[in-house]
C-alpha positions in Angstrom: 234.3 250.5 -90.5 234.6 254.1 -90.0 231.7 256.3 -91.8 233.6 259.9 -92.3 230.6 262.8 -93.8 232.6 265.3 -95.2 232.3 269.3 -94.3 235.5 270.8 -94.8 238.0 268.4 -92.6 239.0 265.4 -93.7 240.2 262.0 -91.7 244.1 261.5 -91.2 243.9 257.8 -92.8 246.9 255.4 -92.6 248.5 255.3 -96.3 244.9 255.2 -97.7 244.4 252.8 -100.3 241.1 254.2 -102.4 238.1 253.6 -104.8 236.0 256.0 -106.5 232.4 255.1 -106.9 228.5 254.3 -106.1 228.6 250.9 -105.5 225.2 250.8 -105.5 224.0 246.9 -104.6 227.9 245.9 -103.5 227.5 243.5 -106.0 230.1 240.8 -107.2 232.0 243.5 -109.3 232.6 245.8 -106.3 233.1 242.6 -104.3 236.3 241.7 -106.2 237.4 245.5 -106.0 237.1 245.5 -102.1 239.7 242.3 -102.3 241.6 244.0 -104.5 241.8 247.2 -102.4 242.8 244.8 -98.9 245.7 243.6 -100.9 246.6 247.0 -101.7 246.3 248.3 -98.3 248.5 245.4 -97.1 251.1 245.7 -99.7 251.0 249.6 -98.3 250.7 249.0 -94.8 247.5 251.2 -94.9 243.7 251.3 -95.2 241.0 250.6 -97.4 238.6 253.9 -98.3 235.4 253.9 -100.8 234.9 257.4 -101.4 231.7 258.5 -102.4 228.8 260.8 -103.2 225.8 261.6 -101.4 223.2 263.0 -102.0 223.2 260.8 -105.2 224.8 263.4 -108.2 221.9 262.6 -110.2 219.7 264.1 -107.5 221.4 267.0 -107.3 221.7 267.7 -111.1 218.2 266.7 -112.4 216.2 267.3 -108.9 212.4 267.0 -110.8 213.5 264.5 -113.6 216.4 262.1 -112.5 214.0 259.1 -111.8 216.4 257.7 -109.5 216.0 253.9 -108.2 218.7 252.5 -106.1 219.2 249.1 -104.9 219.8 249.7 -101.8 219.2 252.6 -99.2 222.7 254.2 -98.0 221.8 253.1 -94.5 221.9 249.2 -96.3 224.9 250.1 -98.1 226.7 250.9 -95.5 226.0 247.8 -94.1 226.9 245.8 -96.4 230.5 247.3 -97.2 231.4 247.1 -93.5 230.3 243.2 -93.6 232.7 243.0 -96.9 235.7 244.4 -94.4 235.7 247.9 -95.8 237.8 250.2 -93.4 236.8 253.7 -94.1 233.8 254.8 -95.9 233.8 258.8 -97.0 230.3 260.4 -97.7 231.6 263.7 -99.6 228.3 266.1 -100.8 227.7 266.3 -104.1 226.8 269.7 -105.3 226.6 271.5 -109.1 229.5 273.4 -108.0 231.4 270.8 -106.8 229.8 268.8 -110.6 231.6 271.6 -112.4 235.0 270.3 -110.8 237.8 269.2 -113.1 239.0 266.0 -112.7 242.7 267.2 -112.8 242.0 269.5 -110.1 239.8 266.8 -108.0 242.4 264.5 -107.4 245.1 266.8 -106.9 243.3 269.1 -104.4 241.2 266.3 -102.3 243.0 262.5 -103.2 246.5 263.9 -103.0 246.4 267.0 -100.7 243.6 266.2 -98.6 243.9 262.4 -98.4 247.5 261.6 -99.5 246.3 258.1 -101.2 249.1 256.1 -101.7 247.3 253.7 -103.9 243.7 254.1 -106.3 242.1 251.3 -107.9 239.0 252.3 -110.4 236.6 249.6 -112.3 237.0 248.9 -115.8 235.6 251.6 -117.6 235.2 254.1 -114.8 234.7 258.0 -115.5 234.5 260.4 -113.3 234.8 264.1 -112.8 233.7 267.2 -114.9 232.1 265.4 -118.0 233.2 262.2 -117.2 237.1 263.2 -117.8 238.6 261.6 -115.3 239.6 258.1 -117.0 242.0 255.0 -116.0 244.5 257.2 -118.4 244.5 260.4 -116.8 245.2 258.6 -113.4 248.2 257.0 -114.6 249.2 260.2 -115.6 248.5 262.2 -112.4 250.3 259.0 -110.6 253.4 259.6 -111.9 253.4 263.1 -111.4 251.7 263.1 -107.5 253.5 259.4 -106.7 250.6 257.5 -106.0 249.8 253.3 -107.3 246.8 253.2 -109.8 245.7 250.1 -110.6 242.5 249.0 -113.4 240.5 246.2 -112.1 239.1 244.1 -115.1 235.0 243.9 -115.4 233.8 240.8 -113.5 232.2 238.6 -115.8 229.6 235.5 -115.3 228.7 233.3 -118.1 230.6 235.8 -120.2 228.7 239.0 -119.6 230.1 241.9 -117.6 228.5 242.6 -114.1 227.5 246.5 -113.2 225.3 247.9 -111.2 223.1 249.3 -113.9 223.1 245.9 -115.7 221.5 244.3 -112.5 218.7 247.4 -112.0 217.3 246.4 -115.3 217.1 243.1 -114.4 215.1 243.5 -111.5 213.3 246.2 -113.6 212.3 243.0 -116.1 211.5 240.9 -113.1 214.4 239.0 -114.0 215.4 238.3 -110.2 217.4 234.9 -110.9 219.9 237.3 -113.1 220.0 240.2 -110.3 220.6 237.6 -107.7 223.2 235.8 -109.1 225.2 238.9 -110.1 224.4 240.1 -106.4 225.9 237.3 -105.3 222.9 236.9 -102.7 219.2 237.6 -103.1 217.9 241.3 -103.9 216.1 242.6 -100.9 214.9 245.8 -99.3 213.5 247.0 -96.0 210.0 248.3 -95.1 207.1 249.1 -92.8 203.7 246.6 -92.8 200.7 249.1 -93.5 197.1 248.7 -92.9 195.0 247.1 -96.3 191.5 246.5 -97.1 191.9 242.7 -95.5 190.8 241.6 -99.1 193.2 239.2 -99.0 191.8 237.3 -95.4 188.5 237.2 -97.1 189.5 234.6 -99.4 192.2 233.0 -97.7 195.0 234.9 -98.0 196.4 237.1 -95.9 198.4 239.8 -96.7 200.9 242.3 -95.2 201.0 245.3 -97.3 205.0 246.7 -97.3 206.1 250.5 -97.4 209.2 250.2 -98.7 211.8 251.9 -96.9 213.8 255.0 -98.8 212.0 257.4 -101.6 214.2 256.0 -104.4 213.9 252.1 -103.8 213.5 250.0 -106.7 211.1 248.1 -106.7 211.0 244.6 -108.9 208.7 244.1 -112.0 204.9 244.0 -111.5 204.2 240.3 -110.9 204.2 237.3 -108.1 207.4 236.0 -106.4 208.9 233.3 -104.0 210.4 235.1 -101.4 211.4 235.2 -97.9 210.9 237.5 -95.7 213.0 238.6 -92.2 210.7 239.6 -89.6 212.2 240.6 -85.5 215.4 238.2 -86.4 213.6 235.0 -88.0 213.0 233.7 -91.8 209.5 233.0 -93.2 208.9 232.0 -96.7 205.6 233.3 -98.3 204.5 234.9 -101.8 204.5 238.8 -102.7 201.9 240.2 -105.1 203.6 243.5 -106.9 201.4 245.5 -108.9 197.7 247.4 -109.0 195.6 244.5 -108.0 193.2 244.7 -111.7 190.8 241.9 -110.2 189.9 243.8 -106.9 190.6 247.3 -107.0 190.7 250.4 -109.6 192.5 252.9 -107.9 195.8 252.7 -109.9 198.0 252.3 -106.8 201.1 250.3 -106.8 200.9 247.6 -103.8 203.5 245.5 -102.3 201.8 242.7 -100.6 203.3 239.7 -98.3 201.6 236.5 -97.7 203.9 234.5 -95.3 202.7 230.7 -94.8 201.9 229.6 -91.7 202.0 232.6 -90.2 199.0 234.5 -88.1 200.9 237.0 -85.9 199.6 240.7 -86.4 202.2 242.6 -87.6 201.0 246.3 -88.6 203.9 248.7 -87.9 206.8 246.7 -87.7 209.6 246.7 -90.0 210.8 243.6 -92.2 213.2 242.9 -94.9 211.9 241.5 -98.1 214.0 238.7 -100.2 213.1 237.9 -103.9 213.7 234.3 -105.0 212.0 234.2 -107.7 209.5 235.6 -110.3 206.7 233.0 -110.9 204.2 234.6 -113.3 202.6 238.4 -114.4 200.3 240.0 -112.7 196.9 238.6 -114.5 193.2 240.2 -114.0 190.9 237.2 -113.5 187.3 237.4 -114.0 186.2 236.9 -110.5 187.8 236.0 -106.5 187.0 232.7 -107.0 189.4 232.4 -109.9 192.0 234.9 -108.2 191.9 232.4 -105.2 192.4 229.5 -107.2 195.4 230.8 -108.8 196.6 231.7 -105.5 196.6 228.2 -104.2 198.6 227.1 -107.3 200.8 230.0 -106.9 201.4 229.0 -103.4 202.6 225.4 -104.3 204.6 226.6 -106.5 206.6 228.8 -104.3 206.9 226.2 -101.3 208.3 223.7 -104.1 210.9 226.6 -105.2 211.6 227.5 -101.3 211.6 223.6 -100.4 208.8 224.8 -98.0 206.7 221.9 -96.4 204.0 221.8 -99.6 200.5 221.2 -97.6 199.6 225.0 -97.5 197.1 225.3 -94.4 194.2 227.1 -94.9 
């Protein structure tokens, strides 16, 4: 896949067959539009092109209030749409000029001109432009005029409800990670740094690797304990993660992300791993003392190697 950030020129692409959009997660939705787009491009002899926005436009518009969470990271993003066959990603920056931008004038000055797209396929529902004019309608329109394909691909749905992007935020919001995974199409992750703790965790029998997450605008799951796995230099360990302000053993009112991998004793401050969430398996709960935190830990432990059909003895 080629990776094109914009300036002022823009790539000569082969009849380029295009998308408009985030595509934050690449989730099932904007799986099916990537196969739609391959037909596309092979019906037109041409290429396949996301084009998108970055900085974020809700960055850029509400800089000090757009409480932004993302999925992924763009670096993960980009990952992911090349592994979905993607041939030509464009990065174009979003500015509030550029926000003040008909969409009349957008697709004739920078899809037509600039690109020449032979084909563009939006989502069900997708808006985009000044205001949110640009519509499935006023593409159709522009096609005829400009001679260019556009083509409306229906919301995906599982067990009858539409998939989006925002839909599976929420969800992970909720700590509902069985719904974000299954509209994913693979388990919610995201990619940090192990950081130094107070070793609280070794002192009654659990270890723990506290995780940095990787990005400012990462979201981060409900507050709460979760099966999960965990990719460290190229191999999978399964373990627990404790998300939230740690009521029975500290007062500070900081968020923590901590990792207990079973059956693992390698030291591991600095490195970078990728987080996967299984499953939520109960709320975050002050307990009255460690001896009562620890003893929910070993239950939560068995009942994260029976959901990750680990070996069950926990060694401790």
């Amino acid at each position: 896949m080629k990776v094109y950030e914009i300036d002022k020129e823009f790539p000569k692409i082969k009849n380029p067959v295009l998308t408009l959009g985030t595509f934050d997660g690449v989730h099932l939705g904007h799986q099916k539009i990537l196969r739609f787009l391959k037909e596309g491009a092979d019906r037109h002899e041409g290429e396949t092109v996301l084009f998108t926005f970055f900085p974020h436009p809700r960055m850029v518009l509400h800089p000090d209030d757009h409480n932004l969470s993302l999925i992924q990271t763009i670096e993960k993003r980009i990952e992911m749409l090349d592994r979905f066959g993607l041939d030509n990603l464009i990065l174009y920056p979003f500015t509030k000029e550029f926000s003040r931008t008909p969409a009349t004038e957008f697709i004739r000055d920078i899809m037509v001109n600039q690109l020449s797209v032979k084909m563009m396929t939006i989502g069900y529902n997708h808006h985009f432009g000044r205001n949110r004019e640009g519509s499935i309608q006023l593409l159709e329109e522009l096609g005829h005029v400009y001679d260019f394909e556009v083509k409306e691909i229906p919301a995906l749905r599982v067990e009858e409800k539409s998939i989006s992007s925002t839909k599976i935020r929420n969800a992970i919001l909720e700590g509902d990670i069985l719904t974000a995974n299954e509209y994913l199409g693979r388990s919610f992750g995201f990619e940090g740094t192990v950081v130094q703790g107070n070793q609280i965790g070794s002192q009654i029998g659990f270890p723990t690797a506290n995780i940095d997450p990787k990005g400012p605008h990462q979201l981060i799951p409900e507050k709460g304990v979760y099966a999960v796995k965990a990719k460290i230099a190229g191999k999978i360990y399964s373990g627990m993660c404790n998300i939230g302000y740690r009521p029975t053993v500290t007062s500070s009112g900081e968020r923590r992300i901590e990792l207990h991998i079973f059956n693992f004793d390698q030291r591991i401050y600095g490195e970078e791993l990728e987080l996967f969430f299984i499953n939520r398996i109960r709320e975050e709960v002050e307990f009255a003392s460690l001896d009562e935190l620890k003893a929910q830990l070993k239950k939560d432990e068995e009942s994260c190697r029976t959901i990750l059909d680990v070996d069950s003895t926990p060694v401790h």
